[in-house]
Kinemage of the C-alpha trace (Angstrom):
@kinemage 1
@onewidth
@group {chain A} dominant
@subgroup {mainchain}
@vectorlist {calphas} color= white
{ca unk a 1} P 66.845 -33.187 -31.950
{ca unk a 2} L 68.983 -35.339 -29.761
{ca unk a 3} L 72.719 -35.900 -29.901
{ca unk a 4} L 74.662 -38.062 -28.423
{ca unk a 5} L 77.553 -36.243 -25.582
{ca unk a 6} L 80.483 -37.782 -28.953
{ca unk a 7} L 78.013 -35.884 -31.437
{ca unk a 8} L 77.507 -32.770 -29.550
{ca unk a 9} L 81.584 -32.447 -28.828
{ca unk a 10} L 81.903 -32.921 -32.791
{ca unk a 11} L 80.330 -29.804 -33.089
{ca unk a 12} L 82.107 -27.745 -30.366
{ca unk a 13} L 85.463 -29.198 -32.641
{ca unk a 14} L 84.174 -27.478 -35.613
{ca unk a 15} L 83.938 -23.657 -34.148
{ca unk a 16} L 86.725 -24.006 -32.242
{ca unk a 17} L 85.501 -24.964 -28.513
{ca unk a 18} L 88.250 -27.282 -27.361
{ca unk a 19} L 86.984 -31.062 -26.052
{ca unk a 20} L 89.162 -33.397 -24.708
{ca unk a 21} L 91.431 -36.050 -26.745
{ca unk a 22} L 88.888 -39.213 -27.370
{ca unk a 23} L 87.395 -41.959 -29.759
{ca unk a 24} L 84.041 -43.690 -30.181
{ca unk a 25} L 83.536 -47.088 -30.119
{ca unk a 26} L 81.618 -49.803 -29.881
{ca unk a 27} L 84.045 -53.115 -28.920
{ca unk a 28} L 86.433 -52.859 -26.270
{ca unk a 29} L 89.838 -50.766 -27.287
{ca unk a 30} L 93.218 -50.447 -25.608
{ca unk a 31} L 94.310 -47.306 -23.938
{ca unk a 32} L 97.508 -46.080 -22.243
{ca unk a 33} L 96.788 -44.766 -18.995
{ca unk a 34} L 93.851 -42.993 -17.144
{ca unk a 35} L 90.450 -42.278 -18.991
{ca unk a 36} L 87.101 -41.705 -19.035
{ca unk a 37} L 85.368 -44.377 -20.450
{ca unk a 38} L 81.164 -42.512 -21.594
{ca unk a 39} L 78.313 -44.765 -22.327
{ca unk a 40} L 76.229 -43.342 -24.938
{ca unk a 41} L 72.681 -43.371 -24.169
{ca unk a 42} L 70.329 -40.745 -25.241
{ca unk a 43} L 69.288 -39.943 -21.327
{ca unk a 44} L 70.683 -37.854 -18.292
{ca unk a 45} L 71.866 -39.461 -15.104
{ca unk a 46} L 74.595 -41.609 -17.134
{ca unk a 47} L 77.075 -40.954 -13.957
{ca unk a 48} L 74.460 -42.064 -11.396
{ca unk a 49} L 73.766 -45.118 -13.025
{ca unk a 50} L 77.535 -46.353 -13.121
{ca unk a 51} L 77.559 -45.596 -16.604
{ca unk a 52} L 80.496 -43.417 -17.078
{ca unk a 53} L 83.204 -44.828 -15.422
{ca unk a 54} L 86.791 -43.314 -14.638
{ca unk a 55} L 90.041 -46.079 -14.864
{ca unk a 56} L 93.072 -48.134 -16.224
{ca unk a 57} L 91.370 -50.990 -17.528
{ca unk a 58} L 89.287 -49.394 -20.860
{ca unk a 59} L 89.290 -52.697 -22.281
{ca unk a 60} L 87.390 -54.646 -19.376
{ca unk a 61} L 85.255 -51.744 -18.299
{ca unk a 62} L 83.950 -51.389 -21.980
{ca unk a 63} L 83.634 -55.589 -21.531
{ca unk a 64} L 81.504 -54.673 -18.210
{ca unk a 65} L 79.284 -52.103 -19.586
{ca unk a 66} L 78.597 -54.402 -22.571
{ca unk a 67} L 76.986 -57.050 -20.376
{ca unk a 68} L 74.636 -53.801 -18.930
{ca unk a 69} L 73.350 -53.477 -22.762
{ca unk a 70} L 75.232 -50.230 -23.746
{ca unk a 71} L 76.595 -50.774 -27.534
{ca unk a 72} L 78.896 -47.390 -28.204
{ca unk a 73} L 81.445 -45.386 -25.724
{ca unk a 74} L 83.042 -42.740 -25.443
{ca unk a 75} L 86.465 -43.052 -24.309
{ca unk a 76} L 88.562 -39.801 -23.439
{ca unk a 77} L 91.455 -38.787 -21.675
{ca unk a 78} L 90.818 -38.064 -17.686
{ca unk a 79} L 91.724 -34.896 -17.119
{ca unk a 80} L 91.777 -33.781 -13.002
{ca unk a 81} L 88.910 -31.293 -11.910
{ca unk a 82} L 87.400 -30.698 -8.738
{ca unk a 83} L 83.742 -29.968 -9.895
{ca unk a 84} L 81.576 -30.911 -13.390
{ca unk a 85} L 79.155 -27.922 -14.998
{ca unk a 86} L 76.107 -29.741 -16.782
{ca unk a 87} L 74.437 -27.219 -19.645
{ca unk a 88} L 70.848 -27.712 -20.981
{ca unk a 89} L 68.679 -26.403 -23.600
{ca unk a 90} L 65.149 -26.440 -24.612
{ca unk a 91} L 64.680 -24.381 -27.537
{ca unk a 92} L 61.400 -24.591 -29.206
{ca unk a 93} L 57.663 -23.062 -29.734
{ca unk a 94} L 54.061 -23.310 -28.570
{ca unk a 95} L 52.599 -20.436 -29.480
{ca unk a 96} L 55.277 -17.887 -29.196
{ca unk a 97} L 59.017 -18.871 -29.721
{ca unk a 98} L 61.232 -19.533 -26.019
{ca unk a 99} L 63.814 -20.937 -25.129
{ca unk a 100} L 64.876 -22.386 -21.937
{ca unk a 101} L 68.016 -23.358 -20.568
{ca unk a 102} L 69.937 -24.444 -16.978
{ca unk a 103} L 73.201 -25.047 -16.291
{ca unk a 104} L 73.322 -26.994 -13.080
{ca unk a 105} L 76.856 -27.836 -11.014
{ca unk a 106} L 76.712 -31.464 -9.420
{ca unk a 107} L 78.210 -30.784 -6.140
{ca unk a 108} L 77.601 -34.685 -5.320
{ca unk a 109} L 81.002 -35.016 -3.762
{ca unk a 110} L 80.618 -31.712 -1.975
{ca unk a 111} L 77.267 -31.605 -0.014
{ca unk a 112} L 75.592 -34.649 -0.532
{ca unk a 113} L 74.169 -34.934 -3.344
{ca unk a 114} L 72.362 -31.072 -3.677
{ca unk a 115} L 72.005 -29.913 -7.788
{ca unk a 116} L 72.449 -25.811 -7.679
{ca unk a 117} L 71.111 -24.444 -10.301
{ca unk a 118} L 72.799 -21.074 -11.137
């Protein structure tokens, strides 16, 4: 199964995990003040790719990522932080059941660019 980063944060809402303040779209919206405006694609590397994009203007980035092909956002508050935690999780069977998971810290702004995995 696959879920989109809105779908996923759904479910953290309904056990209690708190996610920041945000709605999904797929035309361009207005917003008051700084946010974080998520292209939903079902691959990794969204940031990389100028896909998520931090600013003031949610209307005419939405507008911009449009003309890239991406049809639904994510648009949420920007909240300050000085480092991102990325969690992944393969669960699933071959012969035997495993599961598999990483949770890597992007230190991109840090050391160039170097993934630690913890």
């Amino acid at each position: 199964m696959k879920l989109y980063e809105y779908e996923g944060k759904e479910i953290f809402k309904l056990v209690g995990i708190p996610v920041p303040r945000g709605v999904v779209t797929d035309k361009p919206i207005k917003w008051d003040g700084k946010a974080i405006v998520k292209s939903q694609i079902l691959e990794g590397g969204r940031g990389k790719k100028g896909l998520v994009r931090v600013t003031e203007d949610v209307y005419n980035t939405i507008l911009e990522l449009q003309k890239l092909g991406v049809s639904k956002f994510l648009v949420e508050e920007y909240i300050p932080h000085y480092r991102e935690i990325y969690l992944s999780c393969l669960i699933g069977a071959i012969q035997d059941s495993f599961a598999n998971c990483n949770i890597s810290v992007d230190l991109d702004l840090f050391n160039g660019g170097i993934i630690e995995y913890i």
